[in-house]
C-alpha positions as CSV (number, residue, x, y, z in Angstrom):
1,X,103.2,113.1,109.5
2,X,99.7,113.3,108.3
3,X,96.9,110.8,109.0
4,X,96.1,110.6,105.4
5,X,99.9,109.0,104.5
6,X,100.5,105.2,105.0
7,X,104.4,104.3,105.0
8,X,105.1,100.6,104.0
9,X,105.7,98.4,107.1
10,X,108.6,97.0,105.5
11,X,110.5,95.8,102.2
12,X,109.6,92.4,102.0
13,X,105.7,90.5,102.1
14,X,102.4,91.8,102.9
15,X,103.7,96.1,103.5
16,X,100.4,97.4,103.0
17,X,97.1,96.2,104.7
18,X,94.8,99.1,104.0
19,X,90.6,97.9,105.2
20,X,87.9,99.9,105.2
21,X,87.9,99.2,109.1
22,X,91.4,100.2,109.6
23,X,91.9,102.6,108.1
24,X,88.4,104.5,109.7
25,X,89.4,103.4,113.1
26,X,93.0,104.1,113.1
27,X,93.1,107.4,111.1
28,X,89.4,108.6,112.0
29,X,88.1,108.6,108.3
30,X,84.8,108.6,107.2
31,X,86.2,105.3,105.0
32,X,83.7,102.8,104.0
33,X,84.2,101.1,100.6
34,X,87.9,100.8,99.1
35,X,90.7,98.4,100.3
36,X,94.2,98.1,99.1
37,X,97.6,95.8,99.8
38,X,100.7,95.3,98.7
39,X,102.3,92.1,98.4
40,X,106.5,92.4,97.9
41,X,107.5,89.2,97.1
42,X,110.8,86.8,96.4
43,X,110.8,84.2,94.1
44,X,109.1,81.2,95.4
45,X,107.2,82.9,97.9
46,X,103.7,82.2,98.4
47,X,100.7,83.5,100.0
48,X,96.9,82.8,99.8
49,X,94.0,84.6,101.0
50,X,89.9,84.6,101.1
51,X,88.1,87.4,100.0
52,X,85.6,87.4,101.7
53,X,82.3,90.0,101.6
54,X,85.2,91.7,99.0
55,X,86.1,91.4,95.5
56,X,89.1,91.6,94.0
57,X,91.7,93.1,91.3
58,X,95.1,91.7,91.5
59,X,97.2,94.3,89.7
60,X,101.3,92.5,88.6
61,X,102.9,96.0,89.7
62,X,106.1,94.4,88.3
63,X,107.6,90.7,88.3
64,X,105.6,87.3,87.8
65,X,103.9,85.3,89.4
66,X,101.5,82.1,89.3
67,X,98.1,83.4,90.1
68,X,95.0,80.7,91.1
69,X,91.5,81.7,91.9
70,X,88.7,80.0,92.7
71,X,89.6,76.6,91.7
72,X,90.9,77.5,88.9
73,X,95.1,78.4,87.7
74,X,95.2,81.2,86.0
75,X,99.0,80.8,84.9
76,X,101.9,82.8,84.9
77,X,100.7,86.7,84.9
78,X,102.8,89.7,84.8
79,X,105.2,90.9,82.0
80,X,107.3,94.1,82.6
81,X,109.9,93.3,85.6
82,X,109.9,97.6,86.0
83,X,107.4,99.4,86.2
84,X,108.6,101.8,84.6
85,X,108.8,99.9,81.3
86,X,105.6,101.3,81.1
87,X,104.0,98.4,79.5
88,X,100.3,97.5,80.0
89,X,99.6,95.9,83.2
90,X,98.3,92.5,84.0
91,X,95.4,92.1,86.2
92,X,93.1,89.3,87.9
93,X,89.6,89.3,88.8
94,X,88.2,87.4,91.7
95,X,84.5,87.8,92.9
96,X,84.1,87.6,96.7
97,X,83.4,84.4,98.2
98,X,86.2,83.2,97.1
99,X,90.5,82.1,97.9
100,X,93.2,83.4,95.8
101,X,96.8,82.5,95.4
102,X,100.1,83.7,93.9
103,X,103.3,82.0,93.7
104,X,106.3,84.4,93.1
105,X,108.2,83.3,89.7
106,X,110.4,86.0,90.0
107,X,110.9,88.9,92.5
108,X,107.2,90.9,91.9
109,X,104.9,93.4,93.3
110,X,101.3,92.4,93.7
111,X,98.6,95.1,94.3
112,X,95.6,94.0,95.8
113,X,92.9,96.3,95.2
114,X,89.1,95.3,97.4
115,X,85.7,96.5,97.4
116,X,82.6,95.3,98.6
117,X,81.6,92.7,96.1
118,X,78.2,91.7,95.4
119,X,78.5,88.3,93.3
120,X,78.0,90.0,89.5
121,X,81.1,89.2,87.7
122,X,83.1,85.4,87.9
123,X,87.0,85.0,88.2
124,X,89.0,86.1,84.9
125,X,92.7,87.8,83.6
126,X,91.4,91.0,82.8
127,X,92.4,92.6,78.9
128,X,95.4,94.5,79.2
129,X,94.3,97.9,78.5
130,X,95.2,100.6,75.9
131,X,97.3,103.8,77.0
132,X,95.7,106.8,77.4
133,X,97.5,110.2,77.1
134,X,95.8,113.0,78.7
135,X,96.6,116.2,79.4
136,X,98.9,118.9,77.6
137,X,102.1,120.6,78.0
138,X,103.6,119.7,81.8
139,X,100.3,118.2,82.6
140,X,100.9,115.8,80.2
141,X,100.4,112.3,81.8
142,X,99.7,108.5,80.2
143,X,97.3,106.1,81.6
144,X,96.6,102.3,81.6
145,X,92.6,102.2,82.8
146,X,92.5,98.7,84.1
147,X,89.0,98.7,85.3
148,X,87.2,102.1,84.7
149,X,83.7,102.7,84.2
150,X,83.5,101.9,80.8
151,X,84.4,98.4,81.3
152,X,82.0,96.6,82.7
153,X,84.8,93.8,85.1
154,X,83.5,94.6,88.3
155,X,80.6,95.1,90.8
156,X,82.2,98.2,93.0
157,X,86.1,98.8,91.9
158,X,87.9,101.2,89.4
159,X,91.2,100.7,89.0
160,X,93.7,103.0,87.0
161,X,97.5,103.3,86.6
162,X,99.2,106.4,85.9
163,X,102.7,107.4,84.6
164,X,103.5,111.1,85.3
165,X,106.8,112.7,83.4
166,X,109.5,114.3,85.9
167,X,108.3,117.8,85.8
168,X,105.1,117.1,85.4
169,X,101.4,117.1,87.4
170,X,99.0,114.9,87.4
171,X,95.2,114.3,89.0
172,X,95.3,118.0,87.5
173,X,93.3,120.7,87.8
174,X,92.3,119.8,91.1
175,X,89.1,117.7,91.0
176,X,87.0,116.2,93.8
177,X,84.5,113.4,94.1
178,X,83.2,113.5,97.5
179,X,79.4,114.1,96.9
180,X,76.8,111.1,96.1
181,X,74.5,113.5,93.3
182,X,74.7,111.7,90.5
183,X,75.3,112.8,87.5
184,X,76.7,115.7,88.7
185,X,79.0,113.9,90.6
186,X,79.5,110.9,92.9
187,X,80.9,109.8,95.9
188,X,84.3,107.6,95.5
189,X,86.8,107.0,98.2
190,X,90.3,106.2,96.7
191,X,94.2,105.4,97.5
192,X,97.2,106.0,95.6
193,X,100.0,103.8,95.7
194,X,103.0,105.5,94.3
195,X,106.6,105.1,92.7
196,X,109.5,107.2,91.6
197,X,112.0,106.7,89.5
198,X,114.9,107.1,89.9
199,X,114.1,105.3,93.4
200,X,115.6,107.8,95.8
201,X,113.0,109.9,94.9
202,X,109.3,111.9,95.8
203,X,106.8,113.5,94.9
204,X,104.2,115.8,96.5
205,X,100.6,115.5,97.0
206,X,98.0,117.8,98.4
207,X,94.5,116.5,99.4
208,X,92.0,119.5,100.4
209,X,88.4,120.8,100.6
210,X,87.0,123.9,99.2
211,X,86.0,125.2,102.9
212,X,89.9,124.4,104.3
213,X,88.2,121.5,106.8
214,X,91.6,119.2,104.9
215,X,94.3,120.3,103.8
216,X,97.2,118.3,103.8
217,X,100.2,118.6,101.5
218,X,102.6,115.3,101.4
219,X,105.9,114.5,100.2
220,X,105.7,110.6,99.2
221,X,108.5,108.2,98.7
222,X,108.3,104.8,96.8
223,X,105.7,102.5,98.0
224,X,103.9,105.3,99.8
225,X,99.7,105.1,99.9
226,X,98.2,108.5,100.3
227,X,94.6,107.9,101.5
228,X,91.9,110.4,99.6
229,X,88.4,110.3,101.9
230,X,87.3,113.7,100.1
231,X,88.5,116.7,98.8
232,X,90.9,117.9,95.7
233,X,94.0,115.8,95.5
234,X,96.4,117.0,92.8
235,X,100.3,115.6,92.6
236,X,103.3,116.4,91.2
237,X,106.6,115.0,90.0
238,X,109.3,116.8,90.8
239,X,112.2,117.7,88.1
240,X,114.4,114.5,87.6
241,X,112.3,112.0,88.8
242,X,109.3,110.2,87.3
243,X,106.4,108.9,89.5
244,X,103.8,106.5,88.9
245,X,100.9,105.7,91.1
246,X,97.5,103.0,90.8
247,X,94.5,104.5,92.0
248,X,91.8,102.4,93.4
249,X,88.3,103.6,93.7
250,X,85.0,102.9,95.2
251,X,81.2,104.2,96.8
252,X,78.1,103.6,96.6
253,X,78.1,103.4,92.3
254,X,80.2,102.6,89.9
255,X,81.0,105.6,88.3
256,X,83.7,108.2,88.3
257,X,81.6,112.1,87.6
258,X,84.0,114.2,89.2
259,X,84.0,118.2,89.5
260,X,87.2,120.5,89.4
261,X,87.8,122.8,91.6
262,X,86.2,126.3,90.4
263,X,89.2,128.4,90.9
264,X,91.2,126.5,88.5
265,X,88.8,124.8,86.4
266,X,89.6,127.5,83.4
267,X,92.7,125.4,82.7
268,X,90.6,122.2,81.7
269,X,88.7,124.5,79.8
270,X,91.1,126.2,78.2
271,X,92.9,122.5,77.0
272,X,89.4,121.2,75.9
273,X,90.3,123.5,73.1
């Protein structure tokens, strides 16, 4: 299996635990600046945690829950109880420096997405964001951008969900961000947590460089993280099953300038049209 997949350690609680020290030391990444975990929770289960040197976006995958953050409740977040309802997400702030809790009101998924923080934005529900469609024919795809560049909610993370039609691709042409050289481009570690629907299914992702140091091609299941240290990392749905994945990002600025790769780059040129 490659080093850049991360199987869930289980169905229930805290399946994901994805640090920047892990996962450098156990999967020998240069990895630095994005965290991400995944909270599976029963109704009436409760956790609470510090953040730390981190901040914080608590993304309701699906379900509810009861979410308090420094000092302060925040009430009852989360809407769609699939998410595959495809309805806008709800998300929570918290700065580091700080504790944060969520009691389960109903069976939910809690995506916990960590960056270094640096004290410039206070606890808060973040606005549920507009859909995006982008892309055309089978690269047709629909985004929620819970924290991207344009919004200014954070001191290191962007955050994004995406919905990709069965047949379709997505993270499309191939694009890489592995080079601080702003504004050409800059440098931005990221996961993606994925889903399929029907449940049974996967999808495939391929994460590679130019010079063919990486290249790994993966088939991902429900509640799979792919890890994305550099490199092109396109992914596809296959026919029958629709997959969804949140992307968490993070370096050394806040800002996503990305490149494609040059060999297919005349397919975002040509759709620009």
């Amino acid at each position: 299996m490659s080093d850049l997949l991360v199987k869930p350690s289980g169905t229930t609680g805290k399946v994901h635990d994805i640090t920047a020290a892990n996962a450098k030391t156990a999967k020998s990444l240069n990895w630095n600046y994005v965290g991400f975990a995944l909270h599976r929770l029963k109704a009436g289960d409760a956790i609470s945690e510090e953040t730390g040197d981190r901040e914080i976006i608590l993304v309701m995958v699906e379900g509810k829950a009861e979410i308090s953050a420094d000092g302060e409740n925040l009430g009852v977040q989360g809407e769609r109880m699939n998410v595959f309802e495809q309805t806008a997400p709800h998300s929570v702030y918290v700065p580091n420096g700080s504790t944060w809790s969520a009691t389960a009101a109903t069976d939910c998924t809690i995506g916990v997405c960590t960056a270094p923080g640096h004290g410039g934005h206070k606890t808060r529900v973040l606005p549920k964001p507009e859909k995006v469609t982008r892309g055309k024919g089978s690269n047709t795809r629909y985004i929620y951008p819970i924290a991207m560049e344009e919004s200014d909610v954070a001191d290191s993370l962007l955050v994004t969900e995406v919905f990709t039609p069965a047949g379709n691709w997505s993270s499309y042409p191939p694009h890489r961000h592995d080079e601080d050289n702003y504004p050409d481009m800059t440098y931005l570690e990221e996961t993606y947590y994925h889903r399929l629907n029907p449940e049974q299914g996967y999808g495939h992702q391929r994460v590679f460089t130019e010079d063919g140091t990486l290249d790994e091609t993966m088939s991902v299941e429900s509640h799979d993280v792919v890890l994305v240290p550099k490199g092109h990392h396109p992914c596809g749905a296959p026919y029958g099953y629709e997959m969804y994945y949140l992307n968490v990002m993070a370096g050394p600025m806040r800002k996503w300038r990305f490149q494609n790769h040059p060999d297919h780059d005349w397919i975002a040129q040509r759709d620009a049209d």
